[in-house]
C-alpha positions in Angstrom: 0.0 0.0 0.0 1.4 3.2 -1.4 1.7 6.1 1.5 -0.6 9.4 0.6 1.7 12.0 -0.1 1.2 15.2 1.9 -0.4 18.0 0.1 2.2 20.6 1.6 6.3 20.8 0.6 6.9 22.9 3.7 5.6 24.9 6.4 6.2 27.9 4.2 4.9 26.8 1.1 1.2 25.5 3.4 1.7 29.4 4.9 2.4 31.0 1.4 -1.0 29.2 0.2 -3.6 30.2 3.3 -1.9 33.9 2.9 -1.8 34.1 -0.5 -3.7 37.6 -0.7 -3.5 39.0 2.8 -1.6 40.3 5.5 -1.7 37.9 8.3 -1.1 39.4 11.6 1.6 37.8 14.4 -1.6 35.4 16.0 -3.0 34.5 12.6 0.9 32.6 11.8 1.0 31.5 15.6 -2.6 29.8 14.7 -1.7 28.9 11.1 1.3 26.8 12.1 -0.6 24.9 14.8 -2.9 24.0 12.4 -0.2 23.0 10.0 1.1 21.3 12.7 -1.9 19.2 13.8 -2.8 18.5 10.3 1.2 17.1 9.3 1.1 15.2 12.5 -2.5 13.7 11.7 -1.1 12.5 8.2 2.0 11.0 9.3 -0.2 9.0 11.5 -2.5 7.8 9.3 0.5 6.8 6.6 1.9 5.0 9.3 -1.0 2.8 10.6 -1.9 2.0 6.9 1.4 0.5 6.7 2.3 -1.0 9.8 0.5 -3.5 11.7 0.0 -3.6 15.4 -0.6 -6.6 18.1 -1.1 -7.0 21.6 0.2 -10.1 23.4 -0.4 -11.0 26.9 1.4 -13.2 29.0 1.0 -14.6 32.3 3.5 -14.4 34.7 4.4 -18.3 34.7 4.5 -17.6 31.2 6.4 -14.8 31.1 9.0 -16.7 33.3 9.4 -19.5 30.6 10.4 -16.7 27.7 
């Protein structure tokens, strides 16, 4: 299964797109990069449960002993 490729090069280029014709004030970037953030991190997530699998395993403590 062939990862998604993220939609954004940089945090630049994601900033240069949402403030392509205005001035963004000092809170507007603050905001703007923790909703780059949050959306970069949600991605890499997802790519990485698509292509890794996870299991649980429990052992008792006899059994645990004998490994």
């Amino acid at each position: 299964m062939q990862p998604e490729s993220f939609p954004y090069k940089s945090l630049h280029d994601y900033l240069d797109i949402i403030f392509k014709d205005i001035t963004p004030t000092e809170i507007d970037i603050i905001e703007a990069k923790k909703r780059y953030k949050k959306i970069y991190n949600t991605h890499l997530k997802r790519n990485y449960r698509k292509s890794h699998k996870q299991i649980t395993l429990s052992f008792t403590k006899d059994e645990m002993e004998l490994l």
